[in-house]
C-alpha positions in Angstrom: -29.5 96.1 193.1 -27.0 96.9 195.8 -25.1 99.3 193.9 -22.5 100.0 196.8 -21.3 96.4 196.6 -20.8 96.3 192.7 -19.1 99.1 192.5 -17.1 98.5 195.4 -16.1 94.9 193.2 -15.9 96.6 190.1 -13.4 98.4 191.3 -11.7 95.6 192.6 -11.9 94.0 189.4 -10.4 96.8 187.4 -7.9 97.0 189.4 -6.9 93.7 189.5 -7.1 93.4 185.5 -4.9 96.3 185.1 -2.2 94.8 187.6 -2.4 91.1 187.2 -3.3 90.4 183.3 -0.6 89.6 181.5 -0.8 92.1 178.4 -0.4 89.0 175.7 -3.8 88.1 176.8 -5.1 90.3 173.8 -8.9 88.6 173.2 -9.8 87.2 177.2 -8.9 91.1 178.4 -10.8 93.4 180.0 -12.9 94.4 176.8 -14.1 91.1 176.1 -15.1 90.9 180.3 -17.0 94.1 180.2 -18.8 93.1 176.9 -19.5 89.6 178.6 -20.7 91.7 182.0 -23.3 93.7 179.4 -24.7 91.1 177.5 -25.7 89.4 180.2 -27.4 92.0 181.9 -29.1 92.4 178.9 -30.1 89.0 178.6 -31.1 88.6 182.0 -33.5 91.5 181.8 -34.8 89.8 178.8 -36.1 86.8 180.8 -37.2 88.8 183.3 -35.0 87.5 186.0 -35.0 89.0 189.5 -32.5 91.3 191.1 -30.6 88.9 192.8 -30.0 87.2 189.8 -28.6 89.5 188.4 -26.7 90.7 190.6 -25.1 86.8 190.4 -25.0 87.1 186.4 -22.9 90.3 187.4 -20.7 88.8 189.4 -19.9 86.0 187.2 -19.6 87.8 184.3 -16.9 89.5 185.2 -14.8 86.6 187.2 -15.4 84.4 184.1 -12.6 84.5 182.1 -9.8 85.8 185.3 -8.0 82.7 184.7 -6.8 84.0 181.7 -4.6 86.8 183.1 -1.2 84.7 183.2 -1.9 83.7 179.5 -2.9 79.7 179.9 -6.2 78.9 179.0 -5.8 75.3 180.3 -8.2 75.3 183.7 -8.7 78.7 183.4 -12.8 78.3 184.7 -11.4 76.7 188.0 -9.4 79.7 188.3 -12.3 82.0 187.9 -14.8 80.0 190.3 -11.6 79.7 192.6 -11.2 83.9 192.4 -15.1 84.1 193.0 -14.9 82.1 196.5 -12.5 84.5 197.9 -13.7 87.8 196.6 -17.3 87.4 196.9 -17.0 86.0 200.3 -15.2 88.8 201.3 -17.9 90.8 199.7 -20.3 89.0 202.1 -22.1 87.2 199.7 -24.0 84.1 201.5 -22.6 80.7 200.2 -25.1 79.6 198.4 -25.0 82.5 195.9 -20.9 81.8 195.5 -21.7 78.5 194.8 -24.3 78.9 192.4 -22.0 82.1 190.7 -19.1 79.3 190.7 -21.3 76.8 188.7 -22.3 79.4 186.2 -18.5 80.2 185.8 -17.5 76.5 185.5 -20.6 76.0 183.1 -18.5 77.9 180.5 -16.3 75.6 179.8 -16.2 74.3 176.2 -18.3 72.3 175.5 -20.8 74.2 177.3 -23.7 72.2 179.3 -25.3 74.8 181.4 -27.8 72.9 183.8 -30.1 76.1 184.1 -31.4 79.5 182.5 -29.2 81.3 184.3 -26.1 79.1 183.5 -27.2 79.6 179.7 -27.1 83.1 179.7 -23.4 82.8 180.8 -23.1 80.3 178.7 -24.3 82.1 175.2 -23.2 85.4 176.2 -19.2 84.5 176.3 -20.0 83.1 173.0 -22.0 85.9 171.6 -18.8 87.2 169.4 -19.3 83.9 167.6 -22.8 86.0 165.7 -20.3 89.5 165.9 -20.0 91.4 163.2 -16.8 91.3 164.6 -16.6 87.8 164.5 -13.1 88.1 162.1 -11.4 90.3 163.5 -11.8 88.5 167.7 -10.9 85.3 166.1 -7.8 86.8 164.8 -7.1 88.7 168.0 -8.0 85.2 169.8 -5.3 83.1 166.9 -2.4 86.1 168.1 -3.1 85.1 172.0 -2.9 81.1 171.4 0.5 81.8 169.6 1.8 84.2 172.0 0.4 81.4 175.1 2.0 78.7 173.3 4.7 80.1 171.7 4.2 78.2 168.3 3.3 79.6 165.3 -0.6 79.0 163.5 -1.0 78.9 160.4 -4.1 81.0 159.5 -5.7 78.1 157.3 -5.2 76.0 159.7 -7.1 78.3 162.1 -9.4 79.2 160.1 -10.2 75.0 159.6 -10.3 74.9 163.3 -12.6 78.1 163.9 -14.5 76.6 161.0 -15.2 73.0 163.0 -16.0 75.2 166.2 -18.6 76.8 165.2 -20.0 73.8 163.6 -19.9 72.1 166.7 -21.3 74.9 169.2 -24.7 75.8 169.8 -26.6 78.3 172.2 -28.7 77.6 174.3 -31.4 80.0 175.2 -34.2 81.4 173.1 -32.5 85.0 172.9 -29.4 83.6 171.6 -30.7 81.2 169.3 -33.0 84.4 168.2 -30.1 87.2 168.5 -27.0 85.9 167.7 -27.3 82.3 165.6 -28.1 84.6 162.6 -25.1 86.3 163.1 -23.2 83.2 163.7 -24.3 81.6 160.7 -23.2 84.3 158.2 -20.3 84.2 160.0 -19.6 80.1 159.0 -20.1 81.8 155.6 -17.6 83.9 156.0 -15.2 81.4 157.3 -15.7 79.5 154.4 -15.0 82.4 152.0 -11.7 83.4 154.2 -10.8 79.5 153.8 -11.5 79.6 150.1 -9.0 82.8 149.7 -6.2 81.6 151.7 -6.0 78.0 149.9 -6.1 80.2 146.6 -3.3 82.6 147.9 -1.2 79.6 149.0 -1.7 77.6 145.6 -0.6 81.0 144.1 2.7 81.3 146.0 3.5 77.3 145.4 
């Protein structure tokens, strides 16, 4: 890898997370990107893939979710594969890796159709908290940062209903995903239905 030029946008990165996110954004923050930037390095080592690629899976990891720093989610991928044009072509990055980095970015975007390997390992690792074992507690930290965007209230059962139809609805896309994390994910759709279960009781309770 060239080592000079990721750390040289890392830093850029950091920097720009600590002076642009807005600090309501509590889930799409800076410890969500760097767990994003991880799993798919992992992932891509997994399949094998070559240098370059990820290098790329680098990259996009970490511009993925920027158009979350002013706290709308709305269009945030555009914002991300917008970001990537101007920083990685002042990086020096040849276009056809920017455009290919922007796809993967855009590729995230729910619900997820990733036309390659490479745009599935974007694709399941920004999802990969759905087979956490901190799956409750994100979702609850991801509830707090809709409110805070919106400035309207939740109620949990209602999120809970919502998360619950999500996960229903998703699925991943690569073999390491479906191996790794759909176990995790499924337990978790257990859980939601337990946490469901509970708050209808405690709300029948307070009636």
């Amino acid at each position: 890898m060239n080592n000079q030029l990721l750390v040289k946008f890392e830093s850029w990165m950091m920097e720009m997370f600590a002076n642009m996110q807005m600090p309501e954004v509590c889930y799409h923050n800076l410890d969500h990107t760097l767990l994003i930037v991880d799993t798919v390095n992992v992932l891509g080592k997994y399949f094998g893939l070559a240098e370059q690629d990820l290098e790329d899976l680098f990259y996009a990891g970490w511009l993925h979710d920027v158009g979350y720093w002013d706290g709308v989610a709305e269009g945030h991928e555009q914002q991300g594969a917008n970001l990537a044009q101007t920083c990685l072509m002042e990086l020096g990055l040849p276009e056809d890796r920017i455009r290919r980095i922007q796809s993967a970015i855009l590729a995230t975007k729910v619900p997820q159709q990733p036309k390659d390997l490479f745009e599935a390992i974007i694709c399941d690792s920004d999802l990969s908290q759905l087979g956490s074992d901190l799956f409750y507690h994100h979702t609850l930290l991801l509830k707090k940062e809709k409110e805070s965007s919106t400035g309207k209230e939740i109620s949990l059962l209602d999120w809970l209903k919502g998360t619950r139809e999500f996960l229903k609805s998703h699925h991943y896309h690569s073999k390491y995903a479906l191996r790794f994390f759909q176990p995790g994910k499924e337990k978790n759709m257990l859980l939601l239905d337990e946490k469901i279960r509970e708050t209808e009781l405690m709300l029948v309770g307070k009636a």
